[in-house]
MMTF fields as JSON, N, C-alpha, C and O atoms, coordinates in Angstrom:
{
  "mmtfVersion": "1.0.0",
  "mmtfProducer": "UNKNOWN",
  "numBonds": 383,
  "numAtoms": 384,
  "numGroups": 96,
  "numChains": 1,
  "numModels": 1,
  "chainsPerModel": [1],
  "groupsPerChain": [96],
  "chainIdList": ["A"],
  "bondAtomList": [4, 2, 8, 6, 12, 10, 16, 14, 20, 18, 24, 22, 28, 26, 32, 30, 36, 34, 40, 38, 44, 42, 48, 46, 52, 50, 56, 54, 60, 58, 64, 62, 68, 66, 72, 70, 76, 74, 80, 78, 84, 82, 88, 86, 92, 90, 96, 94, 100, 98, 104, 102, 108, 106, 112, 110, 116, 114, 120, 118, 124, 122, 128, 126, 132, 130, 136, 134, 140, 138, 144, 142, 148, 146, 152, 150, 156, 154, 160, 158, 164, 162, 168, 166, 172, 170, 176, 174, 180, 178, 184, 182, 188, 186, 192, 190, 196, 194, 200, 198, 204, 202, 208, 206, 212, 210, 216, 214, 220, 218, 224, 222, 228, 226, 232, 230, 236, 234, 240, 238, 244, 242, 248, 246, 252, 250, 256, 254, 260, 258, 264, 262, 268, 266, 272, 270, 276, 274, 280, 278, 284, 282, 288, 286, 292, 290, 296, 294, 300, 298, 304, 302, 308, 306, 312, 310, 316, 314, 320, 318, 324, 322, 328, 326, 332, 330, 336, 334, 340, 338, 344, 342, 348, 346, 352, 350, 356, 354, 360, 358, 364, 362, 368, 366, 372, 370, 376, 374, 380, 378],
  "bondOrderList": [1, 1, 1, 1, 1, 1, 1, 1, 1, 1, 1, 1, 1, 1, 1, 1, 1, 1, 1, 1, 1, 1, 1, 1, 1, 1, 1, 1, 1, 1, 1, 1, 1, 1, 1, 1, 1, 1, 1, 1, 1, 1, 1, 1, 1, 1, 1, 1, 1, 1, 1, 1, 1, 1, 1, 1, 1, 1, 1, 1, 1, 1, 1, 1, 1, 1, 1, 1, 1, 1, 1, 1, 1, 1, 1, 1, 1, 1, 1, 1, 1, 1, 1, 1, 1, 1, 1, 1, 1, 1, 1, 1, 1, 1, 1],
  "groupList": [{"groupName": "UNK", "atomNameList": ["N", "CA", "C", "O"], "elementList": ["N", "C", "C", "O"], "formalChargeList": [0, 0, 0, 0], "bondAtomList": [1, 0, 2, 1, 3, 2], "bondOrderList": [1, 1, 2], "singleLetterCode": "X", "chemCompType": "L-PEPTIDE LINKING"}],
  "groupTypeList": [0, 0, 0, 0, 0, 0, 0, 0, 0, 0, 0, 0, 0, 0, 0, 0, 0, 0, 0, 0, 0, 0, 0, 0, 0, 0, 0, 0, 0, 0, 0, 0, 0, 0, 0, 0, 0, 0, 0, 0, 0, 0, 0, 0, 0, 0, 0, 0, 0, 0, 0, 0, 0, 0, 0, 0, 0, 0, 0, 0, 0, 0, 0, 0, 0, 0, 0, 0, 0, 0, 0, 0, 0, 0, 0, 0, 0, 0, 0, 0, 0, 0, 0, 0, 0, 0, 0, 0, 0, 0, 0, 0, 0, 0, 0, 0],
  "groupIdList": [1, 2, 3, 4, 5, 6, 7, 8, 9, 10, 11, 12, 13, 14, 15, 16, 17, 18, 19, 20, 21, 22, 23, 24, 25, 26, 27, 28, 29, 30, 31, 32, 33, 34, 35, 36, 37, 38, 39, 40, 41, 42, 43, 44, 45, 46, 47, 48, 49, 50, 51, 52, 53, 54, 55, 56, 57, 58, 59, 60, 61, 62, 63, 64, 65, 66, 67, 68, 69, 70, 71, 72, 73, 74, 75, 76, 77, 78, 79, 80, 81, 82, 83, 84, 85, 86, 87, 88, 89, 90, 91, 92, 93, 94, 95, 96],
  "secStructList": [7, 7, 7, 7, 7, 7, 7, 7, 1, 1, 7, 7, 7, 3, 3, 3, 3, 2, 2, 2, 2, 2, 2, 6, 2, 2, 2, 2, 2, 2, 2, 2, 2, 6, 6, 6, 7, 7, 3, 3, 3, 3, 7, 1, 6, 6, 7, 3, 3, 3, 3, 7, 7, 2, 2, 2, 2, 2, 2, 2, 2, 2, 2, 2, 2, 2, 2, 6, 1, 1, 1, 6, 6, 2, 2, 2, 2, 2, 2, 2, 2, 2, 2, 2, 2, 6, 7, 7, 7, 7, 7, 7, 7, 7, 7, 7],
  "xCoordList": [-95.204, -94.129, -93.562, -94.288, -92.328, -91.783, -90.751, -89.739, -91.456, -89.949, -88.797, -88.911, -87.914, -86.899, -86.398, -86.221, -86.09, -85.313, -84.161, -84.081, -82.888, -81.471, -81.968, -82.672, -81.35, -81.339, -79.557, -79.084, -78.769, -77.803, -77.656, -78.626, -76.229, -76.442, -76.097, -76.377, -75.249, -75.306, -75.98, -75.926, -76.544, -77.169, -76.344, -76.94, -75.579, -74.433, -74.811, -75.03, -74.778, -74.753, -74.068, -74.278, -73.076, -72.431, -72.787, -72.971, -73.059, -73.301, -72.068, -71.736, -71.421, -70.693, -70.986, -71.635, -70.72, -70.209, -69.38, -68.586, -69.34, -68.203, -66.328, -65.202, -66.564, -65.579, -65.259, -64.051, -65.948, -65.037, -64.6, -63.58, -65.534, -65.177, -63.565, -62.904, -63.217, -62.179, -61.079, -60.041, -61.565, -60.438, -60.124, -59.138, -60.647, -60.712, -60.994, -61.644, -60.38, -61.035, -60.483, -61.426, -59.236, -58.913, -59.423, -59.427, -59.945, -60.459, -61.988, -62.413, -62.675, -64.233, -63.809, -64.199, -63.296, -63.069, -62.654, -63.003, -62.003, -61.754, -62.631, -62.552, -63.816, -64.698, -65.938, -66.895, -65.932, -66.794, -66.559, -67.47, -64.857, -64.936, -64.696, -65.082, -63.929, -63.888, -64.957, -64.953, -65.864, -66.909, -68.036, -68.694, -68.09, -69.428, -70.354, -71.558, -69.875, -70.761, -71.118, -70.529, -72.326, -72.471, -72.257, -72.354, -71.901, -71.238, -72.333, -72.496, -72.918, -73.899, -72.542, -71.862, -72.562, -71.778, -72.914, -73.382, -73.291, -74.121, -73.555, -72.58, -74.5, -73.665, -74.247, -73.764, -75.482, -76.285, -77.969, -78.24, -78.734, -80.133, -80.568, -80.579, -80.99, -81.324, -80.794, -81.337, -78.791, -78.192, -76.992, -76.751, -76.501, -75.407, -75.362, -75.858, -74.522, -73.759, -73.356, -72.842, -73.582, -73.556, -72.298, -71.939, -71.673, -70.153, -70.678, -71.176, -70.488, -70.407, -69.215, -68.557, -68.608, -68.089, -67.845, -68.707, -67.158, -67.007, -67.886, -68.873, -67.387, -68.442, -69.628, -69.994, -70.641, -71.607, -72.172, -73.337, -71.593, -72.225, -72.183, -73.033, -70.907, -71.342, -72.511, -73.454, -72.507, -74.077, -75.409, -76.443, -75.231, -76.673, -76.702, -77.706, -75.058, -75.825, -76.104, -76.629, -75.629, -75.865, -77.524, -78.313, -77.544, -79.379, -79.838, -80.498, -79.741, -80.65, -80.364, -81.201, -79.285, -79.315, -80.448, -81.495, -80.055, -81.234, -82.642, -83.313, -82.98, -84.204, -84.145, -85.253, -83.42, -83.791, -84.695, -85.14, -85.073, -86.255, -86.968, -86.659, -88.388, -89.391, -89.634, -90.449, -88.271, -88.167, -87.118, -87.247, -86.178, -85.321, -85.537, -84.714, -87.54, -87.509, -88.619, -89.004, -89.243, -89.587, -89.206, -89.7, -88.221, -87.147, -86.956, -87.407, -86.335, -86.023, -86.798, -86.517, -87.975, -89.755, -89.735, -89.989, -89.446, -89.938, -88.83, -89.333, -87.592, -86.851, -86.78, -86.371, -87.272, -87.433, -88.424, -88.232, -89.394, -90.911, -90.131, -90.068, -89.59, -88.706, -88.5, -88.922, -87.265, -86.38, -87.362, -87.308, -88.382, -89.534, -89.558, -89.138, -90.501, -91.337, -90.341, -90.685, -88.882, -87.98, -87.403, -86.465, -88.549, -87.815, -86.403, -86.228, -85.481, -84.204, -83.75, -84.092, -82.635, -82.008, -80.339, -79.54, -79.928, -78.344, -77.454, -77.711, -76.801, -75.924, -74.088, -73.436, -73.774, -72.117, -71.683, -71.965, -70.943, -69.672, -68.853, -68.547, -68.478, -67.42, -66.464, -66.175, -65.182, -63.738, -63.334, -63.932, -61.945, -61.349, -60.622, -59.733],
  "yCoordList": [-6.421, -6.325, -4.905, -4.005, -4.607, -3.65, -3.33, -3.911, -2.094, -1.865, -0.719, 0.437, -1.346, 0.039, 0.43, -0.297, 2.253, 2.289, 2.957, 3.473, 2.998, 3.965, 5.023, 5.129, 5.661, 7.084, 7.255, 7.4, 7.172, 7.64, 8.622, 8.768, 9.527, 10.815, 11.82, 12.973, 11.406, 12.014, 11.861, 12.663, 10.779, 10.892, 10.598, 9.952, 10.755, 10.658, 8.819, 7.906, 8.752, 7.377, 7.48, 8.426, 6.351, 6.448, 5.443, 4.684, 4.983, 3.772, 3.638, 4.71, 2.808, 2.708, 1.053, 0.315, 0.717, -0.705, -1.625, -1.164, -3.11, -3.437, -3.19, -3.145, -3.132, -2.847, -1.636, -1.503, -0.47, 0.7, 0.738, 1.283, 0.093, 0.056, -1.02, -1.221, -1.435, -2.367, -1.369, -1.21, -0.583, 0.798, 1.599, 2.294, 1.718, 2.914, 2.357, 2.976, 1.106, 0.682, 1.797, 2.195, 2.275, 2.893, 4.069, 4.449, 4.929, 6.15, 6.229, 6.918, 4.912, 4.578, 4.206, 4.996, 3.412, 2.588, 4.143, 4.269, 5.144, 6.327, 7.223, 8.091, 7.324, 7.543, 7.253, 8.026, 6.263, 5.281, 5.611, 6.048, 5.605, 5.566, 7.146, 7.58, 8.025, 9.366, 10.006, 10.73, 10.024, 10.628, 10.288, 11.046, 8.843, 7.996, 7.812, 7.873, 7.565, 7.506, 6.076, 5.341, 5.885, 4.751, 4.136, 4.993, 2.645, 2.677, 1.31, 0.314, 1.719, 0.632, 0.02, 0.712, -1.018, -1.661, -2.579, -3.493, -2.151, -2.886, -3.731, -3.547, -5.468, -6.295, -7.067, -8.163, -6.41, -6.703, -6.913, -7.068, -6.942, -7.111, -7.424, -8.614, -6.508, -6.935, -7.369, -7.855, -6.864, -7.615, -6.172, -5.225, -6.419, -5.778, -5.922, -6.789, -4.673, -4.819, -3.628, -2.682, -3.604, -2.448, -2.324, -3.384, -1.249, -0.815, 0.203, 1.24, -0.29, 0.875, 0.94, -0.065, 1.695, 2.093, 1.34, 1.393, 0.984, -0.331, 0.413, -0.044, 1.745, 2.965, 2.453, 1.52, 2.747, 2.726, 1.728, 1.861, 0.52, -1.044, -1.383, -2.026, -0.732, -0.674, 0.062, -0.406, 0.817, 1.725, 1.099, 1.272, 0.397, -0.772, -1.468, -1.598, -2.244, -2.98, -3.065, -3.985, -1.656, -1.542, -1.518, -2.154, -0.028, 0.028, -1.63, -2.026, -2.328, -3.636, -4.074, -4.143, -4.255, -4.81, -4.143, -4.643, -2.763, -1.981, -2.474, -3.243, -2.303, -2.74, -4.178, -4.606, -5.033, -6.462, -7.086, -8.22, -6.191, -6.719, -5.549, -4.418, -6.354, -5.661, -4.39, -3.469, -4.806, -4.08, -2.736, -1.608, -3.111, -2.145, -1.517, -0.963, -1.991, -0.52, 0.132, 1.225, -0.291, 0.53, 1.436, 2.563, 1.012, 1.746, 3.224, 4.313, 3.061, 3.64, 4.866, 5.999, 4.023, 5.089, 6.209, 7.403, 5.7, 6.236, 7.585, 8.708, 7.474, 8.115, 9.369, 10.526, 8.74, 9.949, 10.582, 11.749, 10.117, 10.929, 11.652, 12.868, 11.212, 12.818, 13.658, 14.717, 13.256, 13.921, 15.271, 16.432, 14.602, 15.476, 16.828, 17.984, 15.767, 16.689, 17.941, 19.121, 17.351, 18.593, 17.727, 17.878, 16.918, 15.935, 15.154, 14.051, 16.263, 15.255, 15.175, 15.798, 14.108, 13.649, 14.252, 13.366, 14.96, 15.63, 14.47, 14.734, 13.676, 13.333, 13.872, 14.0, 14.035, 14.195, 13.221, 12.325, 13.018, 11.748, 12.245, 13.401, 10.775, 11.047, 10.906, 9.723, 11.995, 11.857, 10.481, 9.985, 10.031, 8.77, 9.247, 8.666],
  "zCoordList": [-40.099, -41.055, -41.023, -41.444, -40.564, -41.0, -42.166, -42.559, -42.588, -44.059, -43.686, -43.28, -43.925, -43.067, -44.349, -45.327, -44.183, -45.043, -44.637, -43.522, -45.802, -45.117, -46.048, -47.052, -45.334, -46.684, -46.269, -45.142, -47.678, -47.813, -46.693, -45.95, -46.41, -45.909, -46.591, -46.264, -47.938, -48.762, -50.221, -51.153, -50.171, -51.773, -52.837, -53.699, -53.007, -53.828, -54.274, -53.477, -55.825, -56.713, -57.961, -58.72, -58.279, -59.627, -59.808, -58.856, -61.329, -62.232, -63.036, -63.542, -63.26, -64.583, -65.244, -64.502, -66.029, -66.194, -65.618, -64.797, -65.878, -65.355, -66.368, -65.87, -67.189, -68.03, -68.09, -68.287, -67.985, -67.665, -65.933, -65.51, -65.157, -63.426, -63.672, -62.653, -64.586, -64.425, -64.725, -64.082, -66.048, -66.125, -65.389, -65.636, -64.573, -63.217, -61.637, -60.794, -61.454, -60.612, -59.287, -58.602, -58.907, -57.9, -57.749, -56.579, -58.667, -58.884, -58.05, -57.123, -59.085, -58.624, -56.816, -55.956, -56.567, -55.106, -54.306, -53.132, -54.908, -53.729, -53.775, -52.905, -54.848, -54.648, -54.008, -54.035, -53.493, -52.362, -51.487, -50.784, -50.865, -49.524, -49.076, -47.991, -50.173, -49.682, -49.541, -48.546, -50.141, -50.937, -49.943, -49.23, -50.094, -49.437, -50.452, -50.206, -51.705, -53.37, -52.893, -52.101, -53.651, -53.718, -54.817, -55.696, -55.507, -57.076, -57.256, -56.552, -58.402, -58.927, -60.259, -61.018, -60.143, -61.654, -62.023, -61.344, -63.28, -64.361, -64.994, -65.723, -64.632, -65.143, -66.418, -66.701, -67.353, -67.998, -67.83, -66.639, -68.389, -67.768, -66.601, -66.286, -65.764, -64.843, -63.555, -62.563, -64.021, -62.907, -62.57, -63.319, -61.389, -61.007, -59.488, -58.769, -59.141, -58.018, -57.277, -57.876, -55.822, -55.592, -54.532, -54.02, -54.198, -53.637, -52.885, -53.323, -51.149, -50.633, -49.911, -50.182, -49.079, -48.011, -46.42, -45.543, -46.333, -44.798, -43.914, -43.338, -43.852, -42.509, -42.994, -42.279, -44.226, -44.906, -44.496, -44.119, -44.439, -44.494, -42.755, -42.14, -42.172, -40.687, -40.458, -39.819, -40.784, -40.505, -40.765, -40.12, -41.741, -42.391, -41.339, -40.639, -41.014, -39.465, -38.453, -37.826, -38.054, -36.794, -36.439, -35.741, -37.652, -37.949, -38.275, -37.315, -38.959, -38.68, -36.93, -36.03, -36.886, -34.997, -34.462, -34.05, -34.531, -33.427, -34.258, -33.571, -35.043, -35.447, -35.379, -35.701, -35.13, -35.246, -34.154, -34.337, -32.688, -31.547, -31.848, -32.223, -31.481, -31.054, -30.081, -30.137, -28.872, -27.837, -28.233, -27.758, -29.109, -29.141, -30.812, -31.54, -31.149, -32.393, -31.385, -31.801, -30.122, -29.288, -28.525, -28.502, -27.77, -27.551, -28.643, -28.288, -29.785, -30.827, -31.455, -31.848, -31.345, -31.376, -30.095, -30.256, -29.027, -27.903, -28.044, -28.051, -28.135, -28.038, -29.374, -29.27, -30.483, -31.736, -31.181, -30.839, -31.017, -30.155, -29.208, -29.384, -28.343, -27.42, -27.583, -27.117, -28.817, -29.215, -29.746, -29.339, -30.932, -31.727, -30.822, -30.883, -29.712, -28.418, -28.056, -27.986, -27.817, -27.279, -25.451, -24.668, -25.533, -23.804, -24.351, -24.868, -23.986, -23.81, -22.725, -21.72, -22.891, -22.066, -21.659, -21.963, -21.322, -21.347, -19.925, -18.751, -20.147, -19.653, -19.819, -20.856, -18.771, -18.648, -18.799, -18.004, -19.721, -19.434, -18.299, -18.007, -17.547, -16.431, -16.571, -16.751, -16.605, -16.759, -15.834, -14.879, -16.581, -15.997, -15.671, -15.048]
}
């Protein structure tokens, strides 16, 4: 069993309600995507909803893809262990 986690890259979280997020909805929403906030709306006990960023949520999936085989969170391992060690890899891109 593996548990993955994201870590924001910035940390950044706002909570509001849903009734003041309805007063401000463009303010809160350009704060998501400029920012990269993340927006919790509380929708009563126990419930709500969370707002991120299209980049943000591309980023969740790419990271699940790569973690979704066995082979490519090996892959993934092998290469942070490099990186750690200092063995990299420097490739040139080739002009077209």
């Amino acid at each position: 069993m593996y548990i993955i986690l994201y870590i924001n890259k910035y940390t950044n979280m706002l909570t509001t309600t849903l009734s003041d997020f309805r007063k401000d909805i463009k303010t809160y929403l350009d704060k998501v995507t400029q920012s990269f906030e993340t927006l919790i709306i509380n929708r009563g006990k126990d419930s709500g909803v969370v707002i991120i960023s299209l980049e943000e949520y591309n980023a969740l999936k790419s990271t699940q893809h790569e973690l979704s085989s066995r082979i490519n969170q090996q892959r993934l391992d092998e290469s942070i262990k490099a990186l750690k060690s200092g063995n990299k890899l420097v490739k040139k891109i080739a002009d077209r």
